[in-house]
C-alpha positions in Angstrom: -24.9 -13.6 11.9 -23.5 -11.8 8.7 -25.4 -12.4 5.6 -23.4 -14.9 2.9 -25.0 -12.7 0.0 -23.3 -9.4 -1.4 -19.5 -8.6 -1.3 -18.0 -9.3 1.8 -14.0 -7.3 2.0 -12.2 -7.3 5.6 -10.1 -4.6 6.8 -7.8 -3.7 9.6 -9.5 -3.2 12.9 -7.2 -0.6 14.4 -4.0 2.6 13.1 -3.3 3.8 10.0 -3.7 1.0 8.3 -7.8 1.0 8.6 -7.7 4.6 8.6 -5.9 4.9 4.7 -8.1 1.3 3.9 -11.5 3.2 4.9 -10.6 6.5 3.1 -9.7 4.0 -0.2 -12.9 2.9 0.2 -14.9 5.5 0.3 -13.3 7.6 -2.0 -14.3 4.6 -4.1 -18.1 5.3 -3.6 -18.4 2.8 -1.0 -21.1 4.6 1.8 -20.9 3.6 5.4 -20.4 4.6 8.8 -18.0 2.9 11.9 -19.9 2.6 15.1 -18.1 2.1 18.0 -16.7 -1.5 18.9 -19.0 -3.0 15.7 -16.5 -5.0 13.9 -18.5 -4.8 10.5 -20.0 -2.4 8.8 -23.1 -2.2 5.9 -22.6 0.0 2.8 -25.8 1.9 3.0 -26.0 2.1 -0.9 -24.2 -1.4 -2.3 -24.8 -4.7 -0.9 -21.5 -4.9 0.5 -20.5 -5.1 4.2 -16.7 -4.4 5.5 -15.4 -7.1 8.1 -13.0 -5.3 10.4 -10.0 -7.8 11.9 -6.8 -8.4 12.3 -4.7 -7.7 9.6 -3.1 -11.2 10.7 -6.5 -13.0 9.7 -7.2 -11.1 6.7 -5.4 -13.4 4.4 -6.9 -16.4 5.8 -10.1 -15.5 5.6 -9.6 -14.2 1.7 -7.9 -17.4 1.5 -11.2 -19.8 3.6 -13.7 -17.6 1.5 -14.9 -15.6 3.9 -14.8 -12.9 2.5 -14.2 -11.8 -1.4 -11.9 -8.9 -0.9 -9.5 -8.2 1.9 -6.4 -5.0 2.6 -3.7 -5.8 4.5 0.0 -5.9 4.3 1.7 -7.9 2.2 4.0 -9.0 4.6 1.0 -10.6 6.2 0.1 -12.2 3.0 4.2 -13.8 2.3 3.7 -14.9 6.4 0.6 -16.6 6.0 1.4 -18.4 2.6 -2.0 -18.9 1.7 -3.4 -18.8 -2.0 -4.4 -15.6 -2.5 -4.2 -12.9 -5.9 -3.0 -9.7 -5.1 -5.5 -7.0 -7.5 -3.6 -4.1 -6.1 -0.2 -2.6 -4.4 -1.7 0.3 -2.7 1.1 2.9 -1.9 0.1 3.3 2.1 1.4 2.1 5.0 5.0 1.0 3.4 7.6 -0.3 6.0 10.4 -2.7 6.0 10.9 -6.4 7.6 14.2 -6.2 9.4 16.3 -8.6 11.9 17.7 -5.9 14.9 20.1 -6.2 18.4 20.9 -4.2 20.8 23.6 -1.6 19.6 26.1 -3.0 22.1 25.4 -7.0 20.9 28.6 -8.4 19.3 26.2 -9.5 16.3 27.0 -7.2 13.4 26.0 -9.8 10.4 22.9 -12.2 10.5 25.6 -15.2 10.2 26.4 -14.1 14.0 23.3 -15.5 14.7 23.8 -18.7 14.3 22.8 -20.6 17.6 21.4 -17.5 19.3 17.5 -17.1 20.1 15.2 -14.3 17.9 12.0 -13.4 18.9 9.3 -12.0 15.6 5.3 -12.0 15.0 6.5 -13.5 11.8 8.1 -17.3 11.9 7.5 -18.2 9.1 9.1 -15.4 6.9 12.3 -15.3 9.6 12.3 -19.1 9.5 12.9 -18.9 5.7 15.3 -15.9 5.8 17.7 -17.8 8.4 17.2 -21.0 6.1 17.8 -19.3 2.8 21.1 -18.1 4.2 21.9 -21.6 5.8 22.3 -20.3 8.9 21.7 -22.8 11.6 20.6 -23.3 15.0 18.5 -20.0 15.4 16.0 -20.9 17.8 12.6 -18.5 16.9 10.6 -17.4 19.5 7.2 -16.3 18.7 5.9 -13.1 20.3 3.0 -10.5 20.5 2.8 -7.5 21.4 6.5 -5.2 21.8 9.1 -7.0 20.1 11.4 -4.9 20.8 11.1 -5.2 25.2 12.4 -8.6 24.8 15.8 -7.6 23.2 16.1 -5.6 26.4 14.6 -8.2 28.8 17.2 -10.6 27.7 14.7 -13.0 26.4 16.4 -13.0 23.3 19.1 -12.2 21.3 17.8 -10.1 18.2 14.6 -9.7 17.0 12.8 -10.1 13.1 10.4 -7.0 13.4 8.4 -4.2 10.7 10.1 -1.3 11.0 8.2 2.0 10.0 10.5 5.1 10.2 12.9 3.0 13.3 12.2 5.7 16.0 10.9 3.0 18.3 14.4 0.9 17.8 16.5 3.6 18.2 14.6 4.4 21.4 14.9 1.0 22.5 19.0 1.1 22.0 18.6 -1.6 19.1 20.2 -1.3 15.6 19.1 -2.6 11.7 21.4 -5.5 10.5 19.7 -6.6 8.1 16.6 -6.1 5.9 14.2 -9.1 4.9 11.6 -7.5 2.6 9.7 -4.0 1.8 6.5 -4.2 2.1 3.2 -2.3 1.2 -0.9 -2.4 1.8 -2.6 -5.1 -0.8 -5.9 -5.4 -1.8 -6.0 -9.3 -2.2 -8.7 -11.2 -3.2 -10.1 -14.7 -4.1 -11.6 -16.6 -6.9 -14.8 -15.4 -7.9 -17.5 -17.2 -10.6 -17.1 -15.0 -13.5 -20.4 -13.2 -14.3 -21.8 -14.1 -10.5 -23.6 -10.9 -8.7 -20.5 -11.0 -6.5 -18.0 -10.9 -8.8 -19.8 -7.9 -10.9 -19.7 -6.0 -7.7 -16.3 -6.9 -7.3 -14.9 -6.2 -10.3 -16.6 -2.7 -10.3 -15.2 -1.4 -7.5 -11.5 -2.7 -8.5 -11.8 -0.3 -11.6 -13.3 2.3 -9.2 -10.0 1.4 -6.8 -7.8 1.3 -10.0 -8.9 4.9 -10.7 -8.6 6.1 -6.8 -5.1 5.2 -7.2 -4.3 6.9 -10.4 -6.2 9.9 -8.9 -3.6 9.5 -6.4 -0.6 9.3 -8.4 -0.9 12.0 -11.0 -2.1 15.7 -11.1 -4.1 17.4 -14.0 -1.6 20.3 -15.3 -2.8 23.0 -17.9 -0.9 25.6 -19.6 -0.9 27.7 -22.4 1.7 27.5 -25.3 3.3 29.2 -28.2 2.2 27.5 -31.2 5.1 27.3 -32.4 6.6 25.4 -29.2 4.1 22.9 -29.2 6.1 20.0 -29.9 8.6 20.8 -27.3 6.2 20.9 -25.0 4.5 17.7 -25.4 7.9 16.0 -25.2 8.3 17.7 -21.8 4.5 16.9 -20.9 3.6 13.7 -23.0 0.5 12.7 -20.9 -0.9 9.2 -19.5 -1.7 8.4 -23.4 -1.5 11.5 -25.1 -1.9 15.3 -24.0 -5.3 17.3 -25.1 -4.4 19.8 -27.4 -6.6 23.1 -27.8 -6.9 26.1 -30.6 -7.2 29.6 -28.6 -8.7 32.6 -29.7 -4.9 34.2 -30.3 -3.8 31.3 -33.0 -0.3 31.9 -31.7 -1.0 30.3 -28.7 -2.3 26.4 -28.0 -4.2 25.2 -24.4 -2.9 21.7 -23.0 -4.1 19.7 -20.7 -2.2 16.5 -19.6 -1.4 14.3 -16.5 1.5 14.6 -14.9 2.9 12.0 -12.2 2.8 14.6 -9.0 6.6 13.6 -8.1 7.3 15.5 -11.6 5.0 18.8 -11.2 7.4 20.9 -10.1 10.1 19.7 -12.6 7.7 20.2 -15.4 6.7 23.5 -14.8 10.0 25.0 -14.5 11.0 23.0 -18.1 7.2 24.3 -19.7 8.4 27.8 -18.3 11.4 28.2 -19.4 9.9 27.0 -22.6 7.8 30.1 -22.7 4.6 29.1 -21.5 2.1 30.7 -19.4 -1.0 30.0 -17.0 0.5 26.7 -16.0 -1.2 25.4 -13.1 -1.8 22.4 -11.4 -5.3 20.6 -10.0 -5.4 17.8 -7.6 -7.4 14.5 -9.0 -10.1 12.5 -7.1 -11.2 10.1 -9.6 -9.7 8.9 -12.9 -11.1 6.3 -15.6 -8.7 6.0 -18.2 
C-alpha cells in the first residue's frame, strides 16, 4: 500500500502525454526514476510519489482525493465533470474533439445525424454536443480502443473522436464535420488545508511549474545599443516587466537584457537590427521566477 502522507500527483501511464508530464516534472526539481511496469514512483528527494494511470481516472481520483495533484487532458476533465481546479494549461499534447464519417457518407452537417448511431470514448461531452444543438435521436455508442475501425465496420455511422494532426482519419477514408472543443494538458488539483505540509509542498512546486512554463515560453535576448536609440529599442523589446538597462565602457552604447516571447525572436532581431544594434543574441531559459 502507498503511504497517505506527502503529495500524492497521478500522471499518464503510457505516450506522449507521460513523456512531456515526466519531463515537467522534473525540470521542476522533482527526482525520480520509472521502473518497468511500477505504476508509482518515489521522489528520491521530496516526499512526493507520482501515481501513473489512466488519463481517464486522473480526474476522478483528483476529484475522490486520491491524490493532490493530477496532468491530464482537459478534455478528460469537461468528460468526467467532476469538481476539480485547473492550476495550469500546459501547452503539450494539444488536439481537437471532432465528430467524423466516412468521406463517401451522405452526412456533410452534424444535423444529418439525427437518428443515426455514433460511436466515442467520450458520452458525455458528444451527448451534450448533439443536445446543445437539439439534434435528436443520435444513438451513442461507447467504445474503446480504435474509434475509427467501427466507421469502417459499419457499426456506426460517424464517430466523436481526439484528433491530433488527422493522419489516422485520413488513412481510415473518414473526414472532420465538425469540431467540439480544443483541448490541452491540465495540471488539476483539489482542495488543500491552507498551511498543511501538503499543501506547502503543493504550492511550491506550482510556482516551480509556473516558472518551467515561462522558461518555456520566452527566451533571454541581449544586445547592445546606441545610446541614443535606447528608447526605440525598448519599445521594440519592452520585457516581461521591464528590460535591464546597462552603462558600457563606450558611453555611446547601452547593454539590454530582456525576455522575449520565443514566437517573436526572430521578428525582434531584425527590428533591433535594423535599429542599429549589435551583439544581439538569444539564450534558451530553464527556469524563471518572476
Amino acid at each position: 500500500m502507498l503511504t497517505t502522507e506527502g503529495l500524492r500527483i497521478a500522471v499518464p501511464s503510457k505516450g506522449r502525454l507521460q513523456e512531456a508530464s515526466i519531463e515537467l516534472l522534473q525540470r521542476a526539481g522533482l527526482r525520480f526514476r520509472i521502473s518497468g511496469r511500477r505504476l508509482f514512483a518515489v521522489c528520491s528527494d521530496t516526499d512526493t510519489r507520482i501515481i501513473f494511470c489512466n488519463t481517464g481516472d486522473v480526474p476522478v481520483l483528483v476529484a475522490e482525493g486520491v491524490v493532490d495533484l493530477g496532468i491530464t487532458g482537459s478534455d478528460q476533465v469537461e468528460e468526467k465533470g467532476v469538481a476539480v481546479e485547473t492550476h495550469e494549461r500546459l501547452g503539450f499534447g494539444r488536439c481537437r474533439m471532432s465528430v467524423a464519417v466516412h468521406k463517401d457518407a451522405p452526412f456533410d452537417t452534424p444535423r444529418a445525424l439525427a437518428g443515426r448511431v455514433v460511436g466515442t470514448k467520450f458520452v458525455a461531452l458528444a451527448k451534450r454536443y448533439f443536445a446543445e444543438r437539439g439534434i435528436e435521436g443520435v444513438q451513442l455508442i461507447p467504445v474503446q480502443g480504435a474509434v475509427e475501425v467501427m466507421v469502417l465496420l459499419g457499426m456506426v455511422d460517424a464517430i466523436v473522436e481526439i484528433v491530433e494532426t488527422g493522419n489516422s482519419l485520413v488513412e481510415n477514408d473518414l473526414v472532420e464535420i465538425d469540431t467540439l472543443l480544443e483541448a490541452e494538458a491540465v495540471l488539476i488539483g483539489r482542495a488543500l488545508a491552507p498551511g498543511s505540509p501538503v499543501a506547502q509542498a503543493r504550492d511550491r512546486l506550482l510556482r516551480r511549474i509556473e516558472g518551467v512554463l515561462v522558461a518555456s515560453r520566452y527566451s533571454l535576448v541581449e544586445y547592445n545599443c546606441p545610446a541614443d536609440r535606447i528608447e526605440e529599442a525598448t519599445r521594440i523589446t519592452p520585457g516581461f516587466a521591464s528590460p535591464t538597462v546597462q552603462e558600457l565602457r563606450d558611453a555611446r552604447w547601452l547593454a539590454v537584457r530582456v525576455l522575449v516571447e520565443k514566437r517573436l525572436v526572430q521578428q525582434v532581431m531584425d527590428e533591433l537590427e535594423a535599429l542599429g544594434c549589435t551583439a544581439i543574441l538569444e539564450s534558451e531559459l530553464r527556469h524563471t521566477r518572476l
